[in-house]
C-alpha positions as CSV (number, residue, x, y, z in Angstrom):
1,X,9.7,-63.9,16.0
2,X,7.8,-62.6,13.4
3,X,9.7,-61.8,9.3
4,X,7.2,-58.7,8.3
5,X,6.1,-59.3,5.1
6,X,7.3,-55.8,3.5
7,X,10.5,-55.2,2.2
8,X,11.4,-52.0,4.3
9,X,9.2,-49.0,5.8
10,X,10.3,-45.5,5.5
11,X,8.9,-42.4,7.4
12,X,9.3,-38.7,7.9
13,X,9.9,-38.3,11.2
14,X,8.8,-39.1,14.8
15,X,4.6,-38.9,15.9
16,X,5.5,-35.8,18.3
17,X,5.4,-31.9,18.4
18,X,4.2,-30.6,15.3
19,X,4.1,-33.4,13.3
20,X,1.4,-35.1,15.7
21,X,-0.6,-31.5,15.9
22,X,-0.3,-31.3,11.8
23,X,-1.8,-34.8,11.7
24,X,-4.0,-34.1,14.1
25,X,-5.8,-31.2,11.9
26,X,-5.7,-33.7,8.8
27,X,-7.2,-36.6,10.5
28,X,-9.9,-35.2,12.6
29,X,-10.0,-31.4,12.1
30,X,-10.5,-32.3,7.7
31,X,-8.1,-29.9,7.0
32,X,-7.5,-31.6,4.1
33,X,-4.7,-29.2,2.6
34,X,-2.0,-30.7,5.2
35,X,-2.2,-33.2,3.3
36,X,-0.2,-31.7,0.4
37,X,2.8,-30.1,2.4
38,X,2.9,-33.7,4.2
39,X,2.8,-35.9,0.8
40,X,5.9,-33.4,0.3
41,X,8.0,-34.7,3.3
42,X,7.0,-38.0,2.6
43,X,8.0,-38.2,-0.6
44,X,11.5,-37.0,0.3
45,X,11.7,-40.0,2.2
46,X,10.2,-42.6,-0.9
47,X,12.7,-41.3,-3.3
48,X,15.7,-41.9,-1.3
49,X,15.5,-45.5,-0.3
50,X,18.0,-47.6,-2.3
51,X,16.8,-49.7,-4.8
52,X,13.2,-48.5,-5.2
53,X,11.2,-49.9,-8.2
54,X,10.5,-47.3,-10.9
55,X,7.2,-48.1,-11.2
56,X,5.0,-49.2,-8.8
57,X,1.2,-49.8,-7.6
58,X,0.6,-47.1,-4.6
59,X,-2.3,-48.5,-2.1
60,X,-3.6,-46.6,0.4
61,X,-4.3,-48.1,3.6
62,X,-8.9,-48.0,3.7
63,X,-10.8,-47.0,5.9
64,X,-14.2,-49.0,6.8
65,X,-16.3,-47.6,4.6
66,X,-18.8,-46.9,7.7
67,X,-15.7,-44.3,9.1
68,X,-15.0,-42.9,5.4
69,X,-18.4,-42.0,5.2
70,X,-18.8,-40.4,8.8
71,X,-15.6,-38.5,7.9
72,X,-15.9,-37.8,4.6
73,X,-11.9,-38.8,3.8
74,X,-9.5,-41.2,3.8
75,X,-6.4,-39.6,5.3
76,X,-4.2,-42.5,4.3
77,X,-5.4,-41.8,0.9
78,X,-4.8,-37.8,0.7
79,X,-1.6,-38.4,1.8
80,X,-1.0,-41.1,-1.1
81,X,-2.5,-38.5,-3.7
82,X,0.2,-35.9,-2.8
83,X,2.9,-38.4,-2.0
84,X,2.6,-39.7,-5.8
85,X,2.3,-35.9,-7.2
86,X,5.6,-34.9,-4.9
87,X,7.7,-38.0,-5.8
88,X,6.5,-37.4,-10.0
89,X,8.4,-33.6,-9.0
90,X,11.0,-35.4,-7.5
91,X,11.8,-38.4,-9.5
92,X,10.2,-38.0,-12.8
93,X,11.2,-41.2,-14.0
94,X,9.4,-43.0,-11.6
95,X,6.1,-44.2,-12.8
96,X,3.5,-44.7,-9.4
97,X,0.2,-45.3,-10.2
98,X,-2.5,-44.4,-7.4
99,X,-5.1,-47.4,-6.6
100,X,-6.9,-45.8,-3.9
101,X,-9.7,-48.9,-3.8
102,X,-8.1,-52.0,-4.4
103,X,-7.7,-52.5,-1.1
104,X,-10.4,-53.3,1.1
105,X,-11.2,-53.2,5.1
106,X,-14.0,-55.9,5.4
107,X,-15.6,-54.5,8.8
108,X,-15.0,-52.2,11.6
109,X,-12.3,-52.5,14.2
110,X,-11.8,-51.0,17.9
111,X,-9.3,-48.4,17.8
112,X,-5.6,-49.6,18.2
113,X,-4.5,-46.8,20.3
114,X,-3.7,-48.5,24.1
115,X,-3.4,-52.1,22.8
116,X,-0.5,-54.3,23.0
117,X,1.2,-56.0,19.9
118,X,-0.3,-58.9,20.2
119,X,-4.0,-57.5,20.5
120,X,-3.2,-55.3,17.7
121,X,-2.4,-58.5,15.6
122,X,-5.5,-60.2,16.6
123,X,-7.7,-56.5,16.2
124,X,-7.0,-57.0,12.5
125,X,-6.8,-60.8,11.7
126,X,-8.4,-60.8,8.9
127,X,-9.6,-57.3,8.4
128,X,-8.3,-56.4,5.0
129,X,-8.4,-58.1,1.6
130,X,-8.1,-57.1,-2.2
131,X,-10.9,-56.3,-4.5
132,X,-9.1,-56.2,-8.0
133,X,-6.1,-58.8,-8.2
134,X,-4.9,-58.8,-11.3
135,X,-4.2,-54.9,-10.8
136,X,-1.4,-55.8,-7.8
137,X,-0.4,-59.4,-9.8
138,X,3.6,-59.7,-10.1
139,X,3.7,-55.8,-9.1
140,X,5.7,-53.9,-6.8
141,X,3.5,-52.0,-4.1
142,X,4.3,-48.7,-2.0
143,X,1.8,-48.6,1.2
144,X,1.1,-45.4,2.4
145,X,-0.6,-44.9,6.2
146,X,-0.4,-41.7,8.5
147,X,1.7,-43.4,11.5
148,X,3.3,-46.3,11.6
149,X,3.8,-47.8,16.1
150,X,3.8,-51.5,16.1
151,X,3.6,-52.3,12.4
152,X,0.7,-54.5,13.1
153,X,-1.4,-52.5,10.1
154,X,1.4,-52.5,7.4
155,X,2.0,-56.1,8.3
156,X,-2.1,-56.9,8.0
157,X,-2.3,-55.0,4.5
158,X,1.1,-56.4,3.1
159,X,0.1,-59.8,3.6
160,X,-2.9,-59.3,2.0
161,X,-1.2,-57.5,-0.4
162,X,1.0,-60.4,-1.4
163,X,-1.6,-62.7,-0.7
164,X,-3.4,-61.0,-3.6
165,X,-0.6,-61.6,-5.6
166,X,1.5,-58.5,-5.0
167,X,5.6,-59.3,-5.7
168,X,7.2,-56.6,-3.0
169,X,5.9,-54.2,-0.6
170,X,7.3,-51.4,0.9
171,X,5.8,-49.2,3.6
172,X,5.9,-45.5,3.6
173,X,4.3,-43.3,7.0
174,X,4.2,-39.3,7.9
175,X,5.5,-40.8,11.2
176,X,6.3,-43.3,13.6
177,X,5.7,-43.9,17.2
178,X,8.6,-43.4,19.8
179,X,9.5,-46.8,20.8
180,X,8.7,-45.6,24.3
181,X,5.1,-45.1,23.5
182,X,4.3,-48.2,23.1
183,X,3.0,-50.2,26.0
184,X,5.3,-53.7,25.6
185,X,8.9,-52.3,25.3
186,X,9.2,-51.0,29.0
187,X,13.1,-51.3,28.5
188,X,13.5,-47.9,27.0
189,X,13.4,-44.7,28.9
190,X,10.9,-42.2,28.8
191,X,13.3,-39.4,27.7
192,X,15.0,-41.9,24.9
193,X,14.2,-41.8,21.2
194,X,14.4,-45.2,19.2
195,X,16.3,-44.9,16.2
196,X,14.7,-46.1,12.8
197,X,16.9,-49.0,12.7
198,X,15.7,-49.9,16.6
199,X,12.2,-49.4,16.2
200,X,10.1,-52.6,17.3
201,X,9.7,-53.4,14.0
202,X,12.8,-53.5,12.2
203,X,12.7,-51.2,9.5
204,X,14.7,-53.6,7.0
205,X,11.3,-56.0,7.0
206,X,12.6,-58.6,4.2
207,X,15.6,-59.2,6.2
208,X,15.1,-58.7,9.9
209,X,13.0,-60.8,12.6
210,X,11.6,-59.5,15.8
């Protein structure tokens, strides 16, 4: 049983339908514009969670730099940019501040898509660190990432986060995996949806084990 080391993730909606085809067309296709509408629905999502700092450090979570290059983008980092320019409309007393490279991802990893909890954990043990400290030191950090299935990523980057020095982190995805998906929770039919609140990893992270 595992207490994730963020205080609670938040997403749009489930990685299915439209919302899989219009991250689909950001991720590989480059069209980067989606970006926007999807920073939009996202920040919806930020601004309502109780208890939200008003300021905060917003990390992106890196690509390898090897991938960024071959793709010429950071999704996670597009959809950061318009998630902080959304949430200033929304909430304009709320004061993020965009580090798109403090984080770091030390080396390449095989693709998570197919693996199991556990091998997703040990995929990236050790994968991300923080290159500028005293920028996250004693502050409050919103992660942002395109889809969120196991948690193994936000759990990775949060610890490294707070490692770094980082007070709270919360998580913040486009989407999240059907519980189904996912190979190690055979328990749940193929026609159910999880709720948030059901998800393998419990969304309340600070207070719930799995």
């Amino acid at each position: 049983m595992v207490v994730p080391e963020f205080e609670r993730a938040v997403a749009h909606g489930l990685y299915t339908g439209t919302m899989r085809s219009l991250l689909h067309l950001l991720k590989y296709d480059g069209l980067e514009p989606v970006a926007v509408k999807l920073g939009a629905l996202l920040a919806a999502q930020v601004v309502a969670i109780d208890g939200l700092p008003a300021k905060m450090v917003v990390v992106p979570v890196p690509l390898y730099k090897g991938k960024r290059r071959e793709r010429g983008f950071n999704q996670a980092e597009l959809l950061a940019r318009a998630t902080c320019d959304a949430m200033r409309r929304l909430c304009p007393a709320w004061e993020g501040k965009l580090a798109p490279r403090v984080m770091i991802r030390r080396r390449a990893t095989a693709s998570q898509a197919g693996l199991t909890l556990h091998e997703r954990r040990r995929n990236l043990r050790g994968v991300f660190s923080v290159s500028a400290p005293e920028k996250l030191r004693g502050r409050d950090v919103l992660l942002i990432d395109d889809i969120y299935t196991t948690g193994a990523t936000a759990r990775a980057c949060s610890a490294a986060l707070k490692k770094a020095g980082a007070a709270r982190v919360w998580v913040a995805t486009v989407a999240r995996a059907q519980r189904h998906e996912i190979q190690f929770a055979p328990s749940l039919s193929a026609a159910a949806e999880a709720p948030m609140h059901l998800d393998v990893a419990m969304w309340d992270g600070g207070k719930a084990k799995q």
